[in-house]
C-alpha positions as protocol buffer text, in pm:
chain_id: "A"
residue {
  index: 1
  type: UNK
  ca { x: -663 y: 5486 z: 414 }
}
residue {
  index: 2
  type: UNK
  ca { x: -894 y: 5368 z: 651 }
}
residue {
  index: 3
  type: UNK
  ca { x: -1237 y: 5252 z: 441 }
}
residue {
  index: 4
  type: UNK
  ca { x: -1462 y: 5260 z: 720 }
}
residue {
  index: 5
  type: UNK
  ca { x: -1387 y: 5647 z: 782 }
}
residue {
  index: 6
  type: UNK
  ca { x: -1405 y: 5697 z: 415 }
}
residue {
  index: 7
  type: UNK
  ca { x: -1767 y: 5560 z: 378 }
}
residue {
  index: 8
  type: UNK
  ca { x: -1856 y: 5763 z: 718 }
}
residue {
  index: 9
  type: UNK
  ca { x: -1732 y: 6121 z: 514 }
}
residue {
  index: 10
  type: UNK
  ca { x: -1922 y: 5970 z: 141 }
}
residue {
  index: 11
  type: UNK
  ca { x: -2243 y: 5981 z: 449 }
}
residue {
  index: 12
  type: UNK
  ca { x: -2245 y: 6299 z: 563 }
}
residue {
  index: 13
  type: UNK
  ca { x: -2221 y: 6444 z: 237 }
}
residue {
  index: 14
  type: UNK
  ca { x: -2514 y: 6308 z: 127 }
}
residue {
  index: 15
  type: UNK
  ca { x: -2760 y: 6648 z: 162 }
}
residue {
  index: 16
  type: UNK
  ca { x: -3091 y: 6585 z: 397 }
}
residue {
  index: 17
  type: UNK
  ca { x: -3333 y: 6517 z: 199 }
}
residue {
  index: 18
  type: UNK
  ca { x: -3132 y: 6288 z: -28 }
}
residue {
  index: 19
  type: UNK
  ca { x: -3053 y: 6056 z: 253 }
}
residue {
  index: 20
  type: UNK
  ca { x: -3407 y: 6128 z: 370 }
}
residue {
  index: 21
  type: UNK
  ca { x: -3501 y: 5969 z: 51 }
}
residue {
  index: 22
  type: UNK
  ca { x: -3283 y: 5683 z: 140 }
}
residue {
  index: 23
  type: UNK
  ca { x: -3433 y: 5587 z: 451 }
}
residue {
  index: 24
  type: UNK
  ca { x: -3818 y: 5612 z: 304 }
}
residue {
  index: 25
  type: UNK
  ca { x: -3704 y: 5326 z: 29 }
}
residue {
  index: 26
  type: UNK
  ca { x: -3556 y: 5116 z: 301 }
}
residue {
  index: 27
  type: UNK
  ca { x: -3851 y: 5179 z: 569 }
}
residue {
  index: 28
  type: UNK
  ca { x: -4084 y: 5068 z: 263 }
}
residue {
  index: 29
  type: UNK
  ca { x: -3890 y: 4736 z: 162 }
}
residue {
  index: 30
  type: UNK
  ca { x: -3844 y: 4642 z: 548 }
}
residue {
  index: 31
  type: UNK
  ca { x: -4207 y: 4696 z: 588 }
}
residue {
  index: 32
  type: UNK
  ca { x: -4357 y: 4511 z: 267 }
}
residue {
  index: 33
  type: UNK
  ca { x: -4139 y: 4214 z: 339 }
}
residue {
  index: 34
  type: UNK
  ca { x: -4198 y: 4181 z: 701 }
}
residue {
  index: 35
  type: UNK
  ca { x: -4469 y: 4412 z: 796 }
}
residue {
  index: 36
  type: UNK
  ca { x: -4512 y: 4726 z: 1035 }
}
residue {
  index: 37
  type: UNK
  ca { x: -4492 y: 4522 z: 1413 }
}
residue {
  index: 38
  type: UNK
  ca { x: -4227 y: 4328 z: 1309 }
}
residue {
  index: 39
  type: UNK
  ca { x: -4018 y: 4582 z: 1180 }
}
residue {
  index: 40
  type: UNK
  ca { x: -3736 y: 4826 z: 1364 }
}
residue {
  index: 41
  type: UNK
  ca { x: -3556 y: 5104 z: 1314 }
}
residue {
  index: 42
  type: UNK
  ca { x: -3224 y: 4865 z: 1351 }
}
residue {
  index: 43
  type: UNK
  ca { x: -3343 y: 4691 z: 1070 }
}
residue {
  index: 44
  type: UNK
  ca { x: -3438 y: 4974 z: 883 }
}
residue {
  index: 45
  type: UNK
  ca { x: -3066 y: 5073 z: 938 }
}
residue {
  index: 46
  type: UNK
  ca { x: -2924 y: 4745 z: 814 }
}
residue {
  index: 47
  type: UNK
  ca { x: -3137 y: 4846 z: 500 }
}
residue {
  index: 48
  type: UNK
  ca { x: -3021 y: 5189 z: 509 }
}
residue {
  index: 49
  type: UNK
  ca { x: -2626 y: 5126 z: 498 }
}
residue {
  index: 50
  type: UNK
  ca { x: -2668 y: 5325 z: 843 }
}
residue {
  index: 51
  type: UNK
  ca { x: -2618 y: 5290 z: 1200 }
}
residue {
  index: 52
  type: UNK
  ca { x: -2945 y: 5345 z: 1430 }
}
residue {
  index: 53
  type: UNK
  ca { x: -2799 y: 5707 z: 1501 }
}
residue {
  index: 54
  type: UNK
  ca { x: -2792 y: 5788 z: 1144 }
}
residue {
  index: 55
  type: UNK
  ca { x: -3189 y: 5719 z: 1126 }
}
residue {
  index: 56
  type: UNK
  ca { x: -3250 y: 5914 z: 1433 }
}
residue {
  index: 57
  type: UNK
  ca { x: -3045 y: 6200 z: 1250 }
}
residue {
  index: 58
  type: UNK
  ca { x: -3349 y: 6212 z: 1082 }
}
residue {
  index: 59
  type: UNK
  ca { x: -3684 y: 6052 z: 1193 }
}
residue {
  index: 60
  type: UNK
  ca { x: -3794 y: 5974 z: 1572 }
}
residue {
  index: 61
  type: UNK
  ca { x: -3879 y: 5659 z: 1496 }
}
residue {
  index: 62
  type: UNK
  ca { x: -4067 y: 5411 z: 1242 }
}
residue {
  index: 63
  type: UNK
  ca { x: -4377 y: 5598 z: 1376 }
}
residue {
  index: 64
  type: UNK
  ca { x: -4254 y: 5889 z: 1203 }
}
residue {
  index: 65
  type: UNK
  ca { x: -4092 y: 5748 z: 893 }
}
residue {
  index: 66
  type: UNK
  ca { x: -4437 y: 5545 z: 825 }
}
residue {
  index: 67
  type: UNK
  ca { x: -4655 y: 5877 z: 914 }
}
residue {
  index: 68
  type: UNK
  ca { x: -4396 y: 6009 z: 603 }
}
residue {
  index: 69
  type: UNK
  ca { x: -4444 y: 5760 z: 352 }
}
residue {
  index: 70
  type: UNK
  ca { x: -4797 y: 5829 z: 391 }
}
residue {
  index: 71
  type: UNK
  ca { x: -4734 y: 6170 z: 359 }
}
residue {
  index: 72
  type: UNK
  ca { x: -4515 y: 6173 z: 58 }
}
residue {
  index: 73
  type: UNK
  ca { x: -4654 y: 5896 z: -143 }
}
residue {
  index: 74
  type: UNK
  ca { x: -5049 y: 5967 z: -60 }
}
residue {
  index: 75
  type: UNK
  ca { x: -5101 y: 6349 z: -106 }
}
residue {
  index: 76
  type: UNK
  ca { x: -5349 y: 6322 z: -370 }
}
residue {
  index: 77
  type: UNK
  ca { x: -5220 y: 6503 z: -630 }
}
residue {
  index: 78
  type: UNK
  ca { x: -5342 y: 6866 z: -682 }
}
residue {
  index: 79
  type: UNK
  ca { x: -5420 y: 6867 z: -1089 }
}
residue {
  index: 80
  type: UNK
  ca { x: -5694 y: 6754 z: -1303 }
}
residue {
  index: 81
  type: UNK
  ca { x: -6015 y: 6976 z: -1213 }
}
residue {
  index: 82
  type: UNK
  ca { x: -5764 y: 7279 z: -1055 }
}
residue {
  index: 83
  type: UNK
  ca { x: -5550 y: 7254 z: -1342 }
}
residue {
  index: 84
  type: UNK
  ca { x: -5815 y: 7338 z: -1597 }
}
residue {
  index: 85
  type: UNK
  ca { x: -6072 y: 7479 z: -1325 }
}
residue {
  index: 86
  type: UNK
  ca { x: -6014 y: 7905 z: -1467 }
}
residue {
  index: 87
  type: UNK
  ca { x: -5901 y: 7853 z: -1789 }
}
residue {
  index: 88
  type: UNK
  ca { x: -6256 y: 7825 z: -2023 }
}
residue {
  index: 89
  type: UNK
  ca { x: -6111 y: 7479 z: -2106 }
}
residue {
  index: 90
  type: UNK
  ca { x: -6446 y: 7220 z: -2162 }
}
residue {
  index: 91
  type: UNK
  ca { x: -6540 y: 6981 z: -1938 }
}
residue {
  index: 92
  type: UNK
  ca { x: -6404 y: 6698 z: -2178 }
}
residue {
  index: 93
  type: UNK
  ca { x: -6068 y: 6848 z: -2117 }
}
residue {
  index: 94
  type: UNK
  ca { x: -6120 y: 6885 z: -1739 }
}
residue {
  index: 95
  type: UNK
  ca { x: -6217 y: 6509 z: -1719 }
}
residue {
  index: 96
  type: UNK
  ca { x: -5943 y: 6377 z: -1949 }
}
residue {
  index: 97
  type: UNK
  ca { x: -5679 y: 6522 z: -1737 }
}
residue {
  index: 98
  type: UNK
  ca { x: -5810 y: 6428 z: -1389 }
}
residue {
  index: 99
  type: UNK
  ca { x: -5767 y: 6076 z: -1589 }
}
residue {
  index: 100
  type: UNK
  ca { x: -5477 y: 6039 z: -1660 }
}
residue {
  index: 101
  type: UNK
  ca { x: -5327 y: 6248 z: -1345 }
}
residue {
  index: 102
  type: UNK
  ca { x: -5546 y: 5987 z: -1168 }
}
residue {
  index: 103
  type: UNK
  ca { x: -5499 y: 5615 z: -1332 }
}
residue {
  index: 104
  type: UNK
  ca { x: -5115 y: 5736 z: -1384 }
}
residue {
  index: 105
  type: UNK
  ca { x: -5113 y: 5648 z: -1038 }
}
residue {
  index: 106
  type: UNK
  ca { x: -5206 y: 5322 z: -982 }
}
residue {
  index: 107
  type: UNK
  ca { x: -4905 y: 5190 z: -1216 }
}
residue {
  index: 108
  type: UNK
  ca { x: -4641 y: 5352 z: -947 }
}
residue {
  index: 109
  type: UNK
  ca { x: -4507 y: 5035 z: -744 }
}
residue {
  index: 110
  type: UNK
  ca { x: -4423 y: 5257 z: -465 }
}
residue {
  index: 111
  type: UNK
  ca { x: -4789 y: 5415 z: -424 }
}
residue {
  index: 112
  type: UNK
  ca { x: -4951 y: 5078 z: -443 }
}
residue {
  index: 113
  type: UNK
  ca { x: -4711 y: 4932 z: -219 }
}
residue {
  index: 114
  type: UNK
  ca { x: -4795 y: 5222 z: 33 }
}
residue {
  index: 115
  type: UNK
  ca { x: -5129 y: 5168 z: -15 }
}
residue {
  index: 116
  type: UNK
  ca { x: -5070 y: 4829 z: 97 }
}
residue {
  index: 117
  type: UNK
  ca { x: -4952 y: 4887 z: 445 }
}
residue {
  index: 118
  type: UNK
  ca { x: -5179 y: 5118 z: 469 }
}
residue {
  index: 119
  type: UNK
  ca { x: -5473 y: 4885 z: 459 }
}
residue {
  index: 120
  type: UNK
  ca { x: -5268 y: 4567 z: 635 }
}
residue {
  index: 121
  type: UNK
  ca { x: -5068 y: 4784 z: 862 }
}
residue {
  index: 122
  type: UNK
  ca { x: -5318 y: 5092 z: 960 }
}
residue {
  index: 123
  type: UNK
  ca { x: -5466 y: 4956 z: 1214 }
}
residue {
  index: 124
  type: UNK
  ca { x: -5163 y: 4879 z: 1367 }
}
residue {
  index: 125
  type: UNK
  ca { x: -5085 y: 5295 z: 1402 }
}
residue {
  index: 126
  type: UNK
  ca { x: -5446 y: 5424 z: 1408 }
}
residue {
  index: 127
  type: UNK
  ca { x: -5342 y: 5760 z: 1511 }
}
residue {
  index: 128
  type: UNK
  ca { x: -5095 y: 5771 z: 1215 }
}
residue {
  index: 129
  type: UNK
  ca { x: -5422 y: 5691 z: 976 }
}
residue {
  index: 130
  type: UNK
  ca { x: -5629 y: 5978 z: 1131 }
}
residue {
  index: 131
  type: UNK
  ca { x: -5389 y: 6241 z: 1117 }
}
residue {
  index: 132
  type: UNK
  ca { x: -5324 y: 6139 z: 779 }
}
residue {
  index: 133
  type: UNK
  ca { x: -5732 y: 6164 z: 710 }
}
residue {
  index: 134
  type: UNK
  ca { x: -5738 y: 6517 z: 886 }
}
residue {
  index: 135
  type: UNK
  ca { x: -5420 y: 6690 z: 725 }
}
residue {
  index: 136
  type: UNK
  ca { x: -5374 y: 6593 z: 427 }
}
residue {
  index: 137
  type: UNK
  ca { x: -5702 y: 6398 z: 264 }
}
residue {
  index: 138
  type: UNK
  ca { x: -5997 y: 6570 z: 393 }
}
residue {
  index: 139
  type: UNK
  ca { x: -5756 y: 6931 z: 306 }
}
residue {
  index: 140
  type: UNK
  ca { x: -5752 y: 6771 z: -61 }
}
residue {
  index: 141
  type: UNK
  ca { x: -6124 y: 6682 z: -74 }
}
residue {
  index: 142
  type: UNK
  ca { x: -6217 y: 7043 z: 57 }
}
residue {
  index: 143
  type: UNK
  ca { x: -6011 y: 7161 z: -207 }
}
residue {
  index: 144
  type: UNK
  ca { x: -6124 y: 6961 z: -497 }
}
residue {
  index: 145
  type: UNK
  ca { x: -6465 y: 7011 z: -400 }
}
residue {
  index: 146
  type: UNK
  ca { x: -6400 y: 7392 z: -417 }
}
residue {
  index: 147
  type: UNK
  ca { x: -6241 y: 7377 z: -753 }
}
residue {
  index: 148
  type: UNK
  ca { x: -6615 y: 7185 z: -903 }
}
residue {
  index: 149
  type: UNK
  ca { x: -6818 y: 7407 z: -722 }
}
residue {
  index: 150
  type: UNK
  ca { x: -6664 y: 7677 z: -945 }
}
residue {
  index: 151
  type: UNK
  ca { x: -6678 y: 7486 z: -1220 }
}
residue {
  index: 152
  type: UNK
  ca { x: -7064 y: 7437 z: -1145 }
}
residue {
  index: 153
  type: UNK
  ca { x: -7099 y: 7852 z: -1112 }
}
residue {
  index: 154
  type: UNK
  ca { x: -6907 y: 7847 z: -1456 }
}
residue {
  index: 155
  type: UNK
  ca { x: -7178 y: 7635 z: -1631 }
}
residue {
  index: 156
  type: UNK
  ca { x: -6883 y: 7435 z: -1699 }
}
residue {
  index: 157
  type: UNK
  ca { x: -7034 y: 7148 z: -1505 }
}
residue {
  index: 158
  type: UNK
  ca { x: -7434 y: 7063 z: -1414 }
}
residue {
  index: 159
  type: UNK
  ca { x: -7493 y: 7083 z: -1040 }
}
residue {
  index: 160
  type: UNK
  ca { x: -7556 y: 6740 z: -926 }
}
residue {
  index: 161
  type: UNK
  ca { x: -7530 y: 6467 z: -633 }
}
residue {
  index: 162
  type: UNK
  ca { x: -7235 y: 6429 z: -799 }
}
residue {
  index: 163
  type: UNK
  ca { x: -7116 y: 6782 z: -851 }
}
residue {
  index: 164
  type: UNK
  ca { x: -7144 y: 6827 z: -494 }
}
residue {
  index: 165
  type: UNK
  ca { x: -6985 y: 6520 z: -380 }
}
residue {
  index: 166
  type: UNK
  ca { x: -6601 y: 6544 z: -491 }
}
residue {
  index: 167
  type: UNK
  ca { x: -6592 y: 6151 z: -320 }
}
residue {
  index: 168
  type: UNK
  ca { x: -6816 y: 5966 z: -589 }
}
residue {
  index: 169
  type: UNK
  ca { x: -6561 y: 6173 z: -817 }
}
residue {
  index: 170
  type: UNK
  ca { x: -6285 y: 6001 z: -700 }
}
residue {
  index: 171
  type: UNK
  ca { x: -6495 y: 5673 z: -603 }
}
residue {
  index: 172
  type: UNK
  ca { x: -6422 y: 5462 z: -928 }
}
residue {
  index: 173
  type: UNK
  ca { x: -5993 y: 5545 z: -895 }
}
residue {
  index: 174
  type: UNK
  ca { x: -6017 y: 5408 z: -548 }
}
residue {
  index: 175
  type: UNK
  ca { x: -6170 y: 5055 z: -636 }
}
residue {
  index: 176
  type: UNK
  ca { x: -5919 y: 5049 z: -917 }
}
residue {
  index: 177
  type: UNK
  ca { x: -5640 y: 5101 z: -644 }
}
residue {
  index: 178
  type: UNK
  ca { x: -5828 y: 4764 z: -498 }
}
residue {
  index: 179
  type: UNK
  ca { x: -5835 y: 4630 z: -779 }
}
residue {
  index: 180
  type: UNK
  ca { x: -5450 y: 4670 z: -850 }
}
residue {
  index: 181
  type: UNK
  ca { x: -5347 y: 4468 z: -527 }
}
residue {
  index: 182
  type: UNK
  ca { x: -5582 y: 4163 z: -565 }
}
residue {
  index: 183
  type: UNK
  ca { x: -5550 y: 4071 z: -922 }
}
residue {
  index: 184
  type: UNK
  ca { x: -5226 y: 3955 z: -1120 }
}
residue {
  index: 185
  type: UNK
  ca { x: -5067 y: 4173 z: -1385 }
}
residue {
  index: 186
  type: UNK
  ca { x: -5248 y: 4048 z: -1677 }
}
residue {
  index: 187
  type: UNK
  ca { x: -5593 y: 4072 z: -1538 }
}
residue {
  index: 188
  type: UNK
  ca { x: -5497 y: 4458 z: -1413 }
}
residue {
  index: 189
  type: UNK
  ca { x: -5416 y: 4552 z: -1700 }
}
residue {
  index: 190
  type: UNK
  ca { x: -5703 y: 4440 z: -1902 }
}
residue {
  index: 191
  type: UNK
  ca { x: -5950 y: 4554 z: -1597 }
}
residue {
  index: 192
  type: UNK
  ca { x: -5788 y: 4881 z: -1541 }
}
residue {
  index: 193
  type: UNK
  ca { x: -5821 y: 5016 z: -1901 }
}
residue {
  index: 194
  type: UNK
  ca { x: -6227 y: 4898 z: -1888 }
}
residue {
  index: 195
  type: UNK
  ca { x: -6273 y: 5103 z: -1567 }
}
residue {
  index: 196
  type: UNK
  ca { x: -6042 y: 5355 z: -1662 }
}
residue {
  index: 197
  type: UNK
  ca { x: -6278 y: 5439 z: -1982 }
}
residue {
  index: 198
  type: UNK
  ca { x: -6621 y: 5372 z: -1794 }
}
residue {
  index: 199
  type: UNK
  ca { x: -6489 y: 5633 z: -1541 }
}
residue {
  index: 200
  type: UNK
  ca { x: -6419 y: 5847 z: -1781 }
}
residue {
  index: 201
  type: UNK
  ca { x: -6742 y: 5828 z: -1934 }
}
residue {
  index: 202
  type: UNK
  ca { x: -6983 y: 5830 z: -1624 }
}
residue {
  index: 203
  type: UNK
  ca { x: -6779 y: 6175 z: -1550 }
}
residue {
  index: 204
  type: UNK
  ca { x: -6879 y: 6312 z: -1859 }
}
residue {
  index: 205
  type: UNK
  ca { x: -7222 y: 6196 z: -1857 }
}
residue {
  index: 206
  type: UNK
  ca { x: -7236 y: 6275 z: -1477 }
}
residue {
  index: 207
  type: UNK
  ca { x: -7094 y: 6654 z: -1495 }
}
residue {
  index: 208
  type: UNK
  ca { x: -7247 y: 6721 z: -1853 }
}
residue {
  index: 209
  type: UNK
  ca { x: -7401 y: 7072 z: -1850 }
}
């Protein structure tokens, strides 16, 4: 039996989004290890197990597949204060959840090493960044900042600077994401469970009706 053609038919079983999947993890190795420039899709192929065809099966080009891995790794995620936001659960609930939803985060090696390009590699795809900003964060801010506004009409939490400012929410989980790629493992996770707790605690201070 002829190998080749019987590692060609194992391929194009493999359903969309599966081999989808496939080329994100190789796009994200090819791009930590060498960076965004110096990347291309032939490379990302050689990676892959796939010939440059099978990649543009898919994506257009590493424009595309990095606009993606923002996409899928970086949508903030939609729980915390919308879990709780309707459901007469206390603010110490609300904030304990956004916590953990939040912090789980910054232990996932593939966020943190998306989060990487993103800041070494941005400015190398600036229109990639914005549309990223426009679509997908500034949606999830807008959203998040709708969810504590009706917690505020609720009495659930005290209208504030920060109440009304969803950002200086967030703030503290962002400087931990920092905080994650400059310091070595022992150090993050000593820091990470101080500022995990003092964010904790300046939200319920902060939001306390």
């Amino acid at each position: 039996m002829d190998e080749g053609a019987d590692v060609q038919r194992k391929r194009i079983r493999l359903r969309p989004e599966v081999r989808k999947e496939q080329i994100l993890q190789a796009t994200l190795a090819e791009f930590s290890a060498h960076g965004y420039a110096a990347s291309s899709v032939e490379k990302i192929a050689q990676r892959a197990g796939l010939s440059k065809a099978g990649i543009y099966a898919h994506f257009s080009g590493k424009e595309e597949i990095f606009e993606a891995l923002l996409i899928k790794v970086l949508v903030p995620s939609f729980t915390g204060f919308e879990a709780h936001s309707l459901d007469g659960e206390s603010l110490e609930s609300i904030v304990d959840e956004f916590i953990a939803t939040t912090y789980d985060r910054l232990n996932d090696p593939t966020f943190l090493s998306v989060f990487r390009l993103m800041i070494t590699e941005g400015g190398r795809a600036p229109h990639l960044l914005k549309r990223w900003r426009n679509e997908v964060l500034e949606p999830y801010l807008d959203q998040q900042q709708a969810v504590v506004d009706r917690c505020v009409e609720r009495g659930v939490i005290r209208a504030s600077v920060v109440a009304s400012n969803y950002s200086l929410i967030l703030a503290p989980s962002v400087f931990g994401s920092l905080w994650r790629l400059l310091s070595d493992e022992d150090t993050n996770k000593q820091e990470l469970a101080k500022l995990r707790e003092a964010h904790r605690q300046f939200l319920l201070v902060a939001l306390q009706p």
